[in-house]
C-alpha positions in Angstrom: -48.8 -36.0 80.8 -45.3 -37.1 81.8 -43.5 -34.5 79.3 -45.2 -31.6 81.0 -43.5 -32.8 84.3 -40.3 -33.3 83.2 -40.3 -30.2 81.6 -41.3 -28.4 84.9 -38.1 -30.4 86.9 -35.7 -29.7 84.6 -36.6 -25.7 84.3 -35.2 -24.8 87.3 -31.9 -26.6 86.9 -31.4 -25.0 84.2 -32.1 -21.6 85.3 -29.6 -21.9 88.0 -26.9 -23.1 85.4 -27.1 -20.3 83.2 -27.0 -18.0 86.2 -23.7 -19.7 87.6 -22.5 -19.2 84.1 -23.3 -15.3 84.3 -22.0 -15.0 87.9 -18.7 -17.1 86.3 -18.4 -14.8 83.1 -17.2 -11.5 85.2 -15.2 -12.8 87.5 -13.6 -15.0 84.5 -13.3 -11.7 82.8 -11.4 -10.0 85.8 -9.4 -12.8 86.1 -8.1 -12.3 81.7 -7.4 -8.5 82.5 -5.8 -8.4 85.7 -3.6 -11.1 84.6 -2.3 -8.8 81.6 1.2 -7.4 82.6 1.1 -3.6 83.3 3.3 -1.1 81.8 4.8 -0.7 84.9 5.6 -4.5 85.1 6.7 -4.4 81.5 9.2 -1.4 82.0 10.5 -3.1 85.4 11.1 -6.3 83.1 13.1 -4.7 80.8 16.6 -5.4 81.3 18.3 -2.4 82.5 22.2 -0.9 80.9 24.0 -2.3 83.8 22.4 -6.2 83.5 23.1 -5.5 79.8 26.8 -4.6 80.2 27.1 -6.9 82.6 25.5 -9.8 80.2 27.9 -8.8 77.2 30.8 -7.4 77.4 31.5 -7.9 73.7 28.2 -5.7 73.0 29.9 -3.1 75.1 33.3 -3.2 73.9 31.7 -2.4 70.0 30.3 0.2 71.6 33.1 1.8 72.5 35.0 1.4 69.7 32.1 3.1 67.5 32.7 6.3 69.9 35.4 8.7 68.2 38.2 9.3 70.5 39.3 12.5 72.3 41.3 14.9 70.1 45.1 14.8 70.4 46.7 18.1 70.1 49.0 18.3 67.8 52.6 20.0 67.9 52.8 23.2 65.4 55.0 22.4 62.3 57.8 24.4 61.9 57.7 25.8 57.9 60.6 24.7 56.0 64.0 26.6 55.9 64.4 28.3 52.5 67.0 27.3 50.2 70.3 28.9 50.2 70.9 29.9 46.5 74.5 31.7 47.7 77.1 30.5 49.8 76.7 31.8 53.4 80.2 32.8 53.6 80.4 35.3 50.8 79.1 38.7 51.7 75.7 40.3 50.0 77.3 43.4 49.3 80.6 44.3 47.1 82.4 46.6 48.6 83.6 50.2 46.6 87.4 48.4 47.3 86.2 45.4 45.5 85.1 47.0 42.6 88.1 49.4 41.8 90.2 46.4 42.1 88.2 44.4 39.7 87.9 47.4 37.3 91.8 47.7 37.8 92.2 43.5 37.0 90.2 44.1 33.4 92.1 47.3 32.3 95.5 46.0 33.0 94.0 42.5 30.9 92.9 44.8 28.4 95.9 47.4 27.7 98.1 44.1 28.1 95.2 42.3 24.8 96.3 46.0 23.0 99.3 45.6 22.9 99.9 42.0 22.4 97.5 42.5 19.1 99.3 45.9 17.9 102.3 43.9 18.0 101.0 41.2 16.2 99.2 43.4 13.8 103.3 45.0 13.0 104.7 41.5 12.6 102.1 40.6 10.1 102.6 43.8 8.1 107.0 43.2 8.0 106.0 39.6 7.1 103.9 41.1 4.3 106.9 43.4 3.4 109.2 40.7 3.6 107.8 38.0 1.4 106.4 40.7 -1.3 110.2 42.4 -1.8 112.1 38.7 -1.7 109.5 36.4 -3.0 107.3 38.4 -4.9 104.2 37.5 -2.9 101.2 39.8 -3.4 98.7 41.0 -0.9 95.6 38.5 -0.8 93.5 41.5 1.8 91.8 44.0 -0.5 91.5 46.9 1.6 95.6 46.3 2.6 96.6 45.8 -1.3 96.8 50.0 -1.6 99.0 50.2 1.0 101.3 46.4 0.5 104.0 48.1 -1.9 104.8 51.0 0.7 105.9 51.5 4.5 102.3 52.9 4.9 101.4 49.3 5.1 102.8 49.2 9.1 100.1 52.4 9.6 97.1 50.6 7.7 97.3 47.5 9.2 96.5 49.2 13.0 93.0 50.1 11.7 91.6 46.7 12.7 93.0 45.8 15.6 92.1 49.8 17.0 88.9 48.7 16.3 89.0 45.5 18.3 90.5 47.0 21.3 87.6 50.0 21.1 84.8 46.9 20.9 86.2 45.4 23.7 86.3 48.2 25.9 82.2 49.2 25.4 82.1 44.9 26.2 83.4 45.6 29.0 80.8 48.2 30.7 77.9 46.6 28.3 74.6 46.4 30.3 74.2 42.4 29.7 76.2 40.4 32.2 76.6 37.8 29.1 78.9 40.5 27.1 81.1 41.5 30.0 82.2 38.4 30.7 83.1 38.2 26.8 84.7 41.5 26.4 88.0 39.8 25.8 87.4 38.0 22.7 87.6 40.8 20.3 91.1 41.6 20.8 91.8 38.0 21.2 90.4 37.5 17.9 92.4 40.1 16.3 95.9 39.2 17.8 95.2 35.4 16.7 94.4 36.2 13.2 97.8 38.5 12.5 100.0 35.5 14.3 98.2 33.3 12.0 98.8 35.6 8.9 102.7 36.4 10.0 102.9 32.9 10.4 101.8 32.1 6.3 104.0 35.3 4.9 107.2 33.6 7.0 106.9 30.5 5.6 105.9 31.2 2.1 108.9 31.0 -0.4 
C-alpha cells in the first residue's frame, strides 16, 4: 500500500527533472556553437604581413634574398683588333718605280754571275791545256775528252755554263716565289765547280 504512494510522490519530481534537462539541452547546445570561432574571427586572427615582418626580420631578409635582382645593363664589348700580319709602315702596293729597280738589281747580279762563270769556265779549260801539254795529264770529263788535245777545248767548255746562266734567267721570272728567290744558284754552281777544277789542273804535277 505504501509503494503505490511513494511511487505517486516521486512521479512528478521526476517529470519536472527530465523537463529542466530538455529546457537545459538547447540552450547548452547554443551555448557549443556560438562559442565556435567564426571564419571571420579566424581570418581577423591570422597574423597579418606587417605583424609578420615586423615579428622576423630574418624571415624577411631570406625573402629578399630568394627575389632575383634587377638587371644591370651591361657595356657593349668592343670586338678584338685583328692582327697585323705586315708592318704598318711598309706600303700595300709596289710601286711600277720599285719594280724596274728590283728587275734592274737581278739583271746586273745576273750578267755580273755570267761572266764570273764564263771566266771560270776559260781558266779551267787553259788549266786543262796546261797540265795535259807539260805533265801529260788526261781529260777525266767525257764529253770534254774530244775536244782536250785542241784549242776547241776553250769553245766546248762554254756549253755548260751557257746553260746555267739560261736556267737561271727562266728562275728568275718562274711562277713559284720559292724558285725566284733561288735563281742564283745555277750560275753559282757552275762558276764554283770550274774554280774547283782549275784549282786541281794547277796543282797537279
Amino acid at each position: 500500500m505504501f509503494l503505490p504512494i511513494i511511487l505517486l510522490l516521486i512521479h512528478p519530481q521526476m517529470a519536472a527533472n527530465m523537463s529542466l534537462s530538455t529546457e537545459n539541452a538547447p540552450i547548452s547546445a547554443s551555448t557549443t556553437i556560438s562559442a565556435m570561432p567564426s571564419p571571420a574571427d579566424t581570418e581577423d586572427s591570422l597574423p597579418t604581413d606587417a605583424t609578420l615582418t615586423d615579428a622576423s626580420p630574418s624571415a624577411a631578409v631570406e625573402t629578399s634574398a630568394l627575389l632575383p635582382d634587377a638587371p644591370v645593363p651591361v657595356a657593349p664589348i668592343a670586338p678584338p683588333a685583328p692582327m697585323a700580319f705586315l708592318n704598318a709602315g711598309k706600303p700595300m702596293t709596289v710601286s711600277v718605280r720599285q719594280l724596274i729597280a728590283e728587275n734592274r738589281r737581278k739583271e746586273l747580279m745576273w750578267k755580273g754571275l755570267a761572266i764570273a762563270s764564263s771566266g771560270a769556265a776559260t781558266f779551267d779549260a787553259w788549266s786543262t791545256r796546261h797540265a795535259i801539254t807539260t805533265s801529260g795529264a788526261q781529260e777525266l770529263n767525257p764529253l770534254l775528252r774530244p775536244f782536250a788535245g785542241n784549242a776547241s777545248l776553250y769553245a766546248a767548255i762554254q756549253i755548260g755554263p751557257a746553260l746555267l746562266d739560261f736556267a737561271g734567267r727562266k728562275m728568275m721570272y718562274s711562277r713559284h716565289s720559292w724558285v725566284r728567290r733561288i735563281w742564283w744558284v745555277p750560275q753559282s754552281a757552275s762558276f764554283v765547280t770550274s774554280i774547283v777544277c782549275a784549282a786541281h789542273n794547277v796543282a797537279y804535277h
